[in-house]
DRENDO-1510 file (C-alpha; in Angstrom, 1 decimal, always signed):
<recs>
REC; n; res; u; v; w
REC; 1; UNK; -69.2; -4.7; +46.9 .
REC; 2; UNK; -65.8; -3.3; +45.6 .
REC; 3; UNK; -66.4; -1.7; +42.4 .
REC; 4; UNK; -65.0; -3.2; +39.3 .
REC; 5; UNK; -62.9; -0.8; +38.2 .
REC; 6; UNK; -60.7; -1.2; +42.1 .
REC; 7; UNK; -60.7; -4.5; +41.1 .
REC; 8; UNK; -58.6; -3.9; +38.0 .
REC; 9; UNK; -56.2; -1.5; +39.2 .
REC; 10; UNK; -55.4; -4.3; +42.4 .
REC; 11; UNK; -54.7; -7.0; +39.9 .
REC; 12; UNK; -52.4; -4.8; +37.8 .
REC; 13; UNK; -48.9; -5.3; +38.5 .
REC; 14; UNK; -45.4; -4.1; +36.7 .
REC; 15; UNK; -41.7; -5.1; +36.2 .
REC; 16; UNK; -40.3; -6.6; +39.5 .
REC; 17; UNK; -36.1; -4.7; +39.7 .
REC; 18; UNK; -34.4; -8.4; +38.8 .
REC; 19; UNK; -37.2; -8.8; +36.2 .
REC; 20; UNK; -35.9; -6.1; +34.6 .
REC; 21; UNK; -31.9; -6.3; +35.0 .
REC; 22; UNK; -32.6; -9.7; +33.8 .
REC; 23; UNK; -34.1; -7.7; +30.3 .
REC; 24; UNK; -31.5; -5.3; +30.6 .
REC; 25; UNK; -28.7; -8.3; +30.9 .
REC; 26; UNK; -30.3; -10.3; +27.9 .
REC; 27; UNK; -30.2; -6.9; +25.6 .
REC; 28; UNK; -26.5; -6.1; +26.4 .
REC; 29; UNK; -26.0; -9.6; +25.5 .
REC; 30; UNK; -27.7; -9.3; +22.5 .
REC; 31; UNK; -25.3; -6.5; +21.3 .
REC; 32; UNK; -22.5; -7.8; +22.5 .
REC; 33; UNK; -23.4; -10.8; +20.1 .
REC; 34; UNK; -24.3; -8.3; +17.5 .
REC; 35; UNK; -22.2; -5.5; +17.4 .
REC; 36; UNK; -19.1; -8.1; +16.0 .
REC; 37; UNK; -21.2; -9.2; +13.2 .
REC; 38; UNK; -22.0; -5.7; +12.3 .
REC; 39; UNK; -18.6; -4.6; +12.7 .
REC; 40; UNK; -17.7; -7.4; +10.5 .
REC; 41; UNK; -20.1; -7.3; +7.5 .
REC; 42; UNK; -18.8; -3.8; +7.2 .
REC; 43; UNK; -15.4; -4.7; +7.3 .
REC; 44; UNK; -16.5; -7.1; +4.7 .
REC; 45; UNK; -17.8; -4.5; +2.5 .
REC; 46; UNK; -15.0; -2.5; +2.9 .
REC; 47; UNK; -12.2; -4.7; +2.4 .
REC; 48; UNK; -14.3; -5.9; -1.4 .
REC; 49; UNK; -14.0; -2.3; -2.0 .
REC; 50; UNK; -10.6; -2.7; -2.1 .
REC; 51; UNK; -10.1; -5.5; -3.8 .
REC; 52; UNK; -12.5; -3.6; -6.4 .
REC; 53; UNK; -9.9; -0.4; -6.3 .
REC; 54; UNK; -6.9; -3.0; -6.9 .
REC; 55; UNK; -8.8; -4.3; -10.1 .
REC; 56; UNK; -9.1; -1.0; -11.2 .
REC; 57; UNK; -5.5; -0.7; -10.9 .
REC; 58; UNK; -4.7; -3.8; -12.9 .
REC; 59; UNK; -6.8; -3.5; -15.1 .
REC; 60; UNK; -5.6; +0.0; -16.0 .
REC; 61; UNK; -2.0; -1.3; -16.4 .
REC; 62; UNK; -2.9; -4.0; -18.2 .
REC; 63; UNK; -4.5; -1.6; -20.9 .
REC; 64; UNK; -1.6; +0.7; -20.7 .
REC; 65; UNK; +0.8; -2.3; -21.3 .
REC; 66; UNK; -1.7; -3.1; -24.3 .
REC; 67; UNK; -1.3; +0.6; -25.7 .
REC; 68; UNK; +2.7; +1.0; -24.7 .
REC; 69; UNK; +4.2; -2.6; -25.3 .
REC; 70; UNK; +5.6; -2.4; -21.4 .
REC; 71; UNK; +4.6; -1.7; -18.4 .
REC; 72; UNK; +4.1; +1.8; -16.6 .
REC; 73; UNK; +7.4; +2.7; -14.9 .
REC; 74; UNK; +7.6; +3.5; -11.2 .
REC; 75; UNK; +9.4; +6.5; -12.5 .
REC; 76; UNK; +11.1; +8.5; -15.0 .
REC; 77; UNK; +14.0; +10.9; -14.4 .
REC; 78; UNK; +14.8; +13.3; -17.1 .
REC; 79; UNK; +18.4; +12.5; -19.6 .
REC; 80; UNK; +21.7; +13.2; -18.7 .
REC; 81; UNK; +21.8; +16.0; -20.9 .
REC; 82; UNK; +19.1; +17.8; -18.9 .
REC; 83; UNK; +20.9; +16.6; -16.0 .
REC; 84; UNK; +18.2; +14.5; -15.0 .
REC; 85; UNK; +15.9; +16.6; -14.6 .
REC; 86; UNK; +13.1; +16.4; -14.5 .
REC; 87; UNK; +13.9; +14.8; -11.2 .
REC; 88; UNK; +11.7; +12.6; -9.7 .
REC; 89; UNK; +8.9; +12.1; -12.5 .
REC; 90; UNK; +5.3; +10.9; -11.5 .
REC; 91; UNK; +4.8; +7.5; -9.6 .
REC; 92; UNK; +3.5; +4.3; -11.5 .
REC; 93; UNK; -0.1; +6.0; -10.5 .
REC; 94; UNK; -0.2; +9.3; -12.8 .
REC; 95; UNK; +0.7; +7.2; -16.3 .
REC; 96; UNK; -2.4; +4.8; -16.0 .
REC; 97; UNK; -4.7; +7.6; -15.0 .
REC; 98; UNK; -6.6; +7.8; -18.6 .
REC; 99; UNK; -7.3; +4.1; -18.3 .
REC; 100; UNK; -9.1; +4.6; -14.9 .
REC; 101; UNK; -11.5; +7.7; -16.5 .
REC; 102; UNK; -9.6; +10.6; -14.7 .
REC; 103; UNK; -8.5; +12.0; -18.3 .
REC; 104; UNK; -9.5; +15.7; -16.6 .
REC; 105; UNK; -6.9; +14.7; -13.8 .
REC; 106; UNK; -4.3; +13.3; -16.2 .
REC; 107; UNK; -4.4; +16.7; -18.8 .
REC; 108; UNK; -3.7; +18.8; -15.5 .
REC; 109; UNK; -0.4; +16.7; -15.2 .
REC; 110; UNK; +3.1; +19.2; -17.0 .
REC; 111; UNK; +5.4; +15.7; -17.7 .
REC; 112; UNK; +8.1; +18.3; -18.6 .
REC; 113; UNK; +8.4; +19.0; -14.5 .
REC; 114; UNK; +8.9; +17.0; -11.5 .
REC; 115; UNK; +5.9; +15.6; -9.9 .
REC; 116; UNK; +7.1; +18.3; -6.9 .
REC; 117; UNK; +7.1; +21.3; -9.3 .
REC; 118; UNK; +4.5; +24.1; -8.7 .
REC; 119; UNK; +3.3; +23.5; -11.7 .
REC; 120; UNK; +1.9; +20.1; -10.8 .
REC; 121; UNK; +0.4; +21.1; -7.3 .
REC; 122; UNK; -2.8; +20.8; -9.0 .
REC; 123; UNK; -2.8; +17.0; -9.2 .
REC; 124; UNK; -0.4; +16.6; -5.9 .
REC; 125; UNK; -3.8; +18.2; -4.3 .
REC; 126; UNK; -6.6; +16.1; -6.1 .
REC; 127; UNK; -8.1; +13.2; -4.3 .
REC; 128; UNK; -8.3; +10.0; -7.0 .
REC; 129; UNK; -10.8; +8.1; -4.6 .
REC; 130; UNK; -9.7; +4.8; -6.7 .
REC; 131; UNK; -6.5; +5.5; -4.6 .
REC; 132; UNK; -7.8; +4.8; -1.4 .
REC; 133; UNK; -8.5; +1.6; +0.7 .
REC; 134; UNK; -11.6; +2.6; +2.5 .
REC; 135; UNK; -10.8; +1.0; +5.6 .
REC; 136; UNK; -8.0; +3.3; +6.2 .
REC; 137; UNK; -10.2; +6.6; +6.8 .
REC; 138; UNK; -7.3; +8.6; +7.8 .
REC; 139; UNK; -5.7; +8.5; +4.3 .
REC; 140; UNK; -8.2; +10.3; +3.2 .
REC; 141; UNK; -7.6; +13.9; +5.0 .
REC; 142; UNK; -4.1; +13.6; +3.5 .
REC; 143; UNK; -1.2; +16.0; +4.9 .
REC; 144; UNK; -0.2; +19.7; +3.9 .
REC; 145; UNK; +2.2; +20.3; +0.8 .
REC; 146; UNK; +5.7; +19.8; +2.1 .
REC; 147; UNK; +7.9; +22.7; +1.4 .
REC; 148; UNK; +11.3; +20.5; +1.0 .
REC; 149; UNK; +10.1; +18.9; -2.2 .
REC; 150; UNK; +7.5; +21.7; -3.4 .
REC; 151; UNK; +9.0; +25.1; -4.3 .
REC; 152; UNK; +5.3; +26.6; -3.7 .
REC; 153; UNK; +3.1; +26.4; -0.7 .
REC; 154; UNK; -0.2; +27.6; -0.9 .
REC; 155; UNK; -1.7; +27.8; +2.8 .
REC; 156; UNK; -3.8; +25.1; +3.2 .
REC; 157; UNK; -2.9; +22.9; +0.5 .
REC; 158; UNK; -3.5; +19.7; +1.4 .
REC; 159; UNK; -1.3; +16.8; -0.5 .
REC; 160; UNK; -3.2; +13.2; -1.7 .
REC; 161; UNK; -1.9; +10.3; -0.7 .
REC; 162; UNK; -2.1; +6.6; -1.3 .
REC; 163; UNK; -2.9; +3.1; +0.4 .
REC; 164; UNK; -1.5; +1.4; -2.5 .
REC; 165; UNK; +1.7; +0.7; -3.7 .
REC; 166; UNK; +3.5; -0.9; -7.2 .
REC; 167; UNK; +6.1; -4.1; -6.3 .
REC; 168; UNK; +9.8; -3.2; -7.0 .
REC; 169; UNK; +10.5; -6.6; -5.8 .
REC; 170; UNK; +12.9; -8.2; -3.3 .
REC; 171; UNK; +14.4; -4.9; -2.2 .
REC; 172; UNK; +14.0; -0.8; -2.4 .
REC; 173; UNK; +15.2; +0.9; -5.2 .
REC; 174; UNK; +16.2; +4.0; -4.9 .
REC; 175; UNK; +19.5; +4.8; -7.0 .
REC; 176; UNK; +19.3; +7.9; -9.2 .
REC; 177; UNK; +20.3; +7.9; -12.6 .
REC; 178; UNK; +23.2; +10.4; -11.6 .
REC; 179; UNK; +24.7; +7.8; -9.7 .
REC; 180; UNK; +25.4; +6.4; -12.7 .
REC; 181; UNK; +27.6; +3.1; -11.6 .
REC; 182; UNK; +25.1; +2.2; -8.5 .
REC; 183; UNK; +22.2; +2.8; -10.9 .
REC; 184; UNK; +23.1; +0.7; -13.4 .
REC; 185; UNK; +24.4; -1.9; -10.5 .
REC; 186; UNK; +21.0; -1.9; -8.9 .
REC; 187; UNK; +19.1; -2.0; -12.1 .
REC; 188; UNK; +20.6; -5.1; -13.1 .
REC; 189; UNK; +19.6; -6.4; -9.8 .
REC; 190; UNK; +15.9; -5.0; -9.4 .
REC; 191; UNK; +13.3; -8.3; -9.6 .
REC; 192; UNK; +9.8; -6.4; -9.6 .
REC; 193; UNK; +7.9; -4.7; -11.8 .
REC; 194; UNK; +7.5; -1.2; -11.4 .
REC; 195; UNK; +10.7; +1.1; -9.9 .
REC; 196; UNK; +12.9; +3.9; -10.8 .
REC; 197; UNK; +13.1; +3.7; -15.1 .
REC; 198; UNK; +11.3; -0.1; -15.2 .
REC; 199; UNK; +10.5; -0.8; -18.4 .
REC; 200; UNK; +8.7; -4.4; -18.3 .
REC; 201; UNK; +6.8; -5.9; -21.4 .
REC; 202; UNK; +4.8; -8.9; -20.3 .
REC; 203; UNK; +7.0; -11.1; -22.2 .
REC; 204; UNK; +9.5; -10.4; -19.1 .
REC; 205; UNK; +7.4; -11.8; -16.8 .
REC; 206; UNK; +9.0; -14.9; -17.2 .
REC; 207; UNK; +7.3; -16.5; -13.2 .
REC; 208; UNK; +3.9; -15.9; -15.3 .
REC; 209; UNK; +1.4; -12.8; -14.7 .
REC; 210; UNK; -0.8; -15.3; -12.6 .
REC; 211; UNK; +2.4; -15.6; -10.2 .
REC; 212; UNK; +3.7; -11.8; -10.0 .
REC; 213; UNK; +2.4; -9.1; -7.9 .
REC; 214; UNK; +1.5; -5.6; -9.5 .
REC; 215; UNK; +0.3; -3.3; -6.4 .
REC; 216; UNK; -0.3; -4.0; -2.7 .
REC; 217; UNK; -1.4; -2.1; +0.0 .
REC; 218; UNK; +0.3; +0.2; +2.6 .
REC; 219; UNK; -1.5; +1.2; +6.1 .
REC; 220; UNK; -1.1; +4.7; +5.9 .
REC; 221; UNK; -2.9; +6.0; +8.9 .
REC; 222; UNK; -1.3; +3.1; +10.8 .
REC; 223; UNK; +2.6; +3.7; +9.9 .
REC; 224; UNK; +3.2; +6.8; +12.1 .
REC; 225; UNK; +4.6; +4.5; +14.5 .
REC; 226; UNK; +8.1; +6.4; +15.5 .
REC; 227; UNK; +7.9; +9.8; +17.4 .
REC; 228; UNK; +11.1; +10.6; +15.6 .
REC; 229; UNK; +9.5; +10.4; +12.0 .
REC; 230; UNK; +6.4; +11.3; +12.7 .
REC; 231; UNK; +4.7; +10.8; +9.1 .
REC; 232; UNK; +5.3; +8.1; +6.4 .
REC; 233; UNK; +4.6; +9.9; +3.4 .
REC; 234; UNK; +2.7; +8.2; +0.5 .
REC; 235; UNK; +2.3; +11.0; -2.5 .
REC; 236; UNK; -0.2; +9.2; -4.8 .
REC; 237; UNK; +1.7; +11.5; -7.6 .
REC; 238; UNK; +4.7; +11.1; -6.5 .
REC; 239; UNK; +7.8; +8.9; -8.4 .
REC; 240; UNK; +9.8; +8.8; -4.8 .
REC; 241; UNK; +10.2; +5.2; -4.1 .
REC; 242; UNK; +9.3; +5.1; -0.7 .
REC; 243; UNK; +5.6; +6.5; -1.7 .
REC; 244; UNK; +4.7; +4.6; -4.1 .
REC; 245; UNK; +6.1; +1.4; -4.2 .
REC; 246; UNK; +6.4; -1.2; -1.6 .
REC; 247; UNK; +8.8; -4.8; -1.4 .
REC; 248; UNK; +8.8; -7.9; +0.3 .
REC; 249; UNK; +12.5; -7.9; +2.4 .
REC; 250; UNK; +9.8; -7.9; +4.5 .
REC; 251; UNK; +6.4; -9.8; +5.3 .
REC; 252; UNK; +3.3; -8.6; +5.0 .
REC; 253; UNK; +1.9; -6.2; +8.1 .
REC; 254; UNK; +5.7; -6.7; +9.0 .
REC; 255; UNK; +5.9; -3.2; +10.8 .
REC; 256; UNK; +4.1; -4.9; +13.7 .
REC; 257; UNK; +6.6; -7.8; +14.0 .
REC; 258; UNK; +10.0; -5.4; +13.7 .
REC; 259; UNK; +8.3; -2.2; +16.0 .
REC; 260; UNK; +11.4; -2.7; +18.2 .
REC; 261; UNK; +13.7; -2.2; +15.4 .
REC; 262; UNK; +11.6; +0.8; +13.7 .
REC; 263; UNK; +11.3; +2.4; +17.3 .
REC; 264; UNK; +14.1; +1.3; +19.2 .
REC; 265; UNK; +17.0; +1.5; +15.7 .
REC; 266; UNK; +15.3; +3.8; +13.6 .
REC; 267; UNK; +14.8; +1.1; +10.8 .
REC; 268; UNK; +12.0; +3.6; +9.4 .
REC; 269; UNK; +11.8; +1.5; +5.9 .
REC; 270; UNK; +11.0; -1.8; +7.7 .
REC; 271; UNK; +7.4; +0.4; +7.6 .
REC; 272; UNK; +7.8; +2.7; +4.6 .
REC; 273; UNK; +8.7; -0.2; +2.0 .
REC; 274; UNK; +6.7; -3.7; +3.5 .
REC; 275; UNK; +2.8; -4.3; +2.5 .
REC; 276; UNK; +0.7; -3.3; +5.3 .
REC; 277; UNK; -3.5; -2.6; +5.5 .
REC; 278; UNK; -6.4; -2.1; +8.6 .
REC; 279; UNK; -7.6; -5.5; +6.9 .
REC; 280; UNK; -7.7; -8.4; +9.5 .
REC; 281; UNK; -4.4; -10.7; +9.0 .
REC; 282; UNK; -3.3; -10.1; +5.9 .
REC; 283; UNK; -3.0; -7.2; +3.0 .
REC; 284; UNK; -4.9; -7.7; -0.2 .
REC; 285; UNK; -2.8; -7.6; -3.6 .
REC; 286; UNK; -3.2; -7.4; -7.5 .
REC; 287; UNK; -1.5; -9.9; -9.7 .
REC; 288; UNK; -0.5; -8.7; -13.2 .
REC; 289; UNK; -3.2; -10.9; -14.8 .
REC; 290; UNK; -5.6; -8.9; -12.8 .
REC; 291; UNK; -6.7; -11.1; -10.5 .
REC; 292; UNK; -6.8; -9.8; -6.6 .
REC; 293; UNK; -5.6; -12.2; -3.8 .
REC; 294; UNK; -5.6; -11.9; -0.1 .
REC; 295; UNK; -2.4; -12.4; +1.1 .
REC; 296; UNK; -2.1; -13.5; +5.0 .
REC; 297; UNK; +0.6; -12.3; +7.6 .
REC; 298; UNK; +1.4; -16.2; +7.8 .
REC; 299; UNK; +2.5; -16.4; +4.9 .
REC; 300; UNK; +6.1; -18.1; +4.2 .
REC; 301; UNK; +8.7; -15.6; +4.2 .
REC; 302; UNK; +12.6; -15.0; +5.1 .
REC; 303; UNK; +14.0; -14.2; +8.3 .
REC; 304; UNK; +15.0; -11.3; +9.3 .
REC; 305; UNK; +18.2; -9.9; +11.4 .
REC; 306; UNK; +17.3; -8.8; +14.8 .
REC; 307; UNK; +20.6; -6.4; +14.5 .
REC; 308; UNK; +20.2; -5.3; +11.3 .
REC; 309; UNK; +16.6; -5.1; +10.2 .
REC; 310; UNK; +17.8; -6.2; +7.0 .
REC; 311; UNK; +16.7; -10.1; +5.5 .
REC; 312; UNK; +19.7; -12.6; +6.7 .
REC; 313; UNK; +21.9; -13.8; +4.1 .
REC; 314; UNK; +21.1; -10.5; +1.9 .
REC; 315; UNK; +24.3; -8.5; +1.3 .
REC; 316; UNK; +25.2; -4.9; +0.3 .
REC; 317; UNK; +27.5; -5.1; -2.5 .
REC; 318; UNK; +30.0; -2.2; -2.7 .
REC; 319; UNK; +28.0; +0.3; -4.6 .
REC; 320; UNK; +25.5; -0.3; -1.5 .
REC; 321; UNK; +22.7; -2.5; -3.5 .
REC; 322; UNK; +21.3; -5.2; -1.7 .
REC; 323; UNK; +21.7; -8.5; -3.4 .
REC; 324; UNK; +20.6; -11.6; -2.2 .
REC; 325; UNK; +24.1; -13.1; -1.1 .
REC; 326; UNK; +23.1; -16.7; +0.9 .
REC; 327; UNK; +19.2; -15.7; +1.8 .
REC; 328; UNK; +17.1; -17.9; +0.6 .
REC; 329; UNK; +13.3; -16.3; -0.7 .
REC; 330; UNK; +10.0; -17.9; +0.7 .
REC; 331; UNK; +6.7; -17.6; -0.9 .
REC; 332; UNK; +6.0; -13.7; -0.3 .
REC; 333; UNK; +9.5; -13.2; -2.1 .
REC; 334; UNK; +8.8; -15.1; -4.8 .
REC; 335; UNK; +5.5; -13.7; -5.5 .
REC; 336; UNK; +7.2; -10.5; -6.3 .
REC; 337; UNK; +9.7; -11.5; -8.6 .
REC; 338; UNK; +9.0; -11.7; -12.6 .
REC; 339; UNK; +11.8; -14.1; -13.2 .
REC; 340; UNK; +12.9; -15.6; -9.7 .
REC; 341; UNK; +12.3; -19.0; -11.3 .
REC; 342; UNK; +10.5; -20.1; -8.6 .
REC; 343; UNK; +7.7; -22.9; -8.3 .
REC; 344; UNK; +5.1; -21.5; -6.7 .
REC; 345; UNK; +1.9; -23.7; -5.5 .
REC; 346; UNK; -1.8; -22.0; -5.1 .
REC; 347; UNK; -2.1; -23.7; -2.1 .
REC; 348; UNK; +1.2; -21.8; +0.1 .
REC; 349; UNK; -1.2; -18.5; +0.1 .
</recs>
C-alpha cells in the first residue's frame, strides 16, 4: 500500500507552457487596454491644470483692468525723449503678477530698465509655475540667459519661459515706437488685446469679453522644429512679441500643417506667433470674461499661401504692416478680434 503522502505528490500537477503564454497573453492584453486609460486620465488631469493656470491669468487681468481702467499692455517702450528706452519693457505677464500672489516676484521687478537689463535677471531667472502648462515638461528646465539681449551672464543662469501667450490679434506686431510712421500705421491696424503699447479698457471690446480671446497657449518644448533656429524663445518677462504673444494668421497647432514652409522656407513665425500645446487636437484658451475654452485644430480658419506662408488675400501695405486686403477671417480670426464685428455662434468651436 503506497503511502499517502506519494499519493499526494502524484496528483499534484503545475502550469502546462501554453497554459501559461495563454496568462502571459491575457495580462499584456490587459495593459495594453490599460495603459491608454491611464495615459489618458493623466492627460486629463493635466490639461484641467491648465485650464486652471489660464483662469488664474484672466482672472488676474480682469482685476488689473478693475484697478487700471484698461487692460495690461503687451509692452511699454520708454518716451521719445528717453529715446525709448527703456526698450522692450516687461511682457503682458510681469504687470498682473500682484494679482496672481507673486508680490515678492513683482517688487524684484526695476520698471525703469528693460526687461533684458541686468538689473532684472532676478525675475528673467524665477520660475512663476502659474506660467506653465504642465503637459509641456520641457518648458520647465527653461534655457541659459542669452547674451544678445542681457548685458550680464551669470554662468548658469537659467532664463523662465512661458507656454502661454496674450492675443495681439489677426497679425504680429512688432513695430517700435522709433519707427514712428509704421508704428502708428500698425497701431491703427492692431485687432487684439494685448501688443506693443495696447491700452484696451473693456468698453473697447466692442465683439463682447465672452467672444474675445485673452491668452492661449504655445508648445514650447515642441517648436524647435527647424535645425536652423534651433530654439523658439518664450521669456515669461519678456515684452518681445514673439515671446509672449501669439495670433491667429494662423490655426491652431498650425506649425504641424505649414512644417514644409517653416523647414523647407524658413517661415520661422508660422511657429513662433500661432497657438500651439502637447494637448490632444486642440490648444486651450482664456476669454476676457474669464471663462477657458478648448479650442480644436478643426476649427474654421483662413487659408493660407503655400508660397508665402502668409494668410491669402492679406497684404503688406507700404510701411510693411499686414492688413487684411481681400482675406476673408473664419471663426479662429474672429475670436481674436475686439471689434471685428463679427457674429460668432457657440456652436462653430
Amino acid at each position: 500500500m503506497r503511502d499517502a503522502r506519494t499519493v499526494a505528490r502524484s496528483t499534484c500537477r503545475g502550469f502546462t507552457l501554453i497554459e501559461l503564454l495563454v496568462v502571459i497573453a491575457i495580462i499584456a492584453v490587459l495593459i495594453a487596454l490599460l495603459l491608454p486609460a491611464v495615459q489618458a486620465a493623466r492627460e486629463a488631469a493635466r490639461r484641467a491644470q491648465c485650464v486652471n493656470n489660464l483662469k488664474q491669468l484672466a482672472l488676474a487681468s480682469a482685476n488689473y483692468e478693475q484697478a487700471n481702467g484698461c487692460l495690461q499692455s503687451g509692452t511699454l517702450f520708454g518716451s521719445a525723449a528717453t529715446n525709448y528706452t527703456p526698450w522692450y519693457g516687461f511682457g503682458p505677464f510681469v504687470p498682473i503678477l500682484p494679482y496672481m500672489e507673486q508680490n515678492q516676484v513683482y517688487n524684484a521687478v526695476n520698471f525703469t530698465q528693460s526687461f533684458s537689463a541686468s538689473a532684472n535677471e532676478t525675475i528673467a531667472v524665477t520660475q512663476v509655475s502659474a506660467l506653465l502648462c504642465p503637459s509641456d515638461p520641457i518648458a520647465a528646465k527653461g534655457e541659459p540667459l542669452d547674451p544678445l539681449f542681457y548685458v550680464y551672464v551669470p554662468a548658469g543662469a537659467q532664463q523662465r519661459v512661458t507656454t502661454y501667450a496674450g492675443n495681439s490679434g489677426l497679425f504680429f506686431v512688432y513695430a517700435t515706437p522709433n519707427a514712428t510712421t509704421q508704428f502708428q500705421s500698425e497701431q491703427a491696424v492692431a485687432s487684439g488685446v494685448l501688443y506693443y503699447q495696447s491700452n484696451i479698457s473693456l468698453a473697447g471690446v466692442v465683439d463682447g469679453t465672452s467672444n474675445t480671446m485673452l491668452f492661449s497657449e504655445r508648445a514650447y518644448g515642441a517648436l524647435n522644429i527647424n535645425a536652423s533656429n534651433a530654439s523658439i524663445d518664450m521669456w515669461w518677462s519678456s515684452g518681445y512679441w514673439g515671446h509672449t504673444t501669439f495670433d491667429t494668421s494662423v490655426p491652431p497647432n498650425g506649425y504641424k500643417q505649414y512644417r514644409s514652409l517653416i523647414n523647407n522656407q524658413g517661415d520661422w513665425w508660422l511657429a513662433e506667433e500661432g497657438a500651439s500645446s502637447f494637448h490632444p487636437g486642440g490648444v486651450n484658451a482664456a476669454f476676457i470674461d474669464g471663462s477657458v475654452r478648448f479650442m480644436k485644430d478643426s476649427i474654421a480658419s483662413w487659408p493660407i499661401d503655400p508660397n508665402t506662408g502668409f494668410p491669402l488675400g492679406a497684404v503688406q501695405n507700404a510701411l510693411q504692416v499686414w492688413t487684411l486686403g481681400t482675406a476673408q477671417p473664419r471663426v479662429w480670426q474672429a475670436l481674436s478680434t475686439r471689434a471685428g464685428g463679427e457674429v460668432i455662434s457657440a456652436d462653430s468651436y
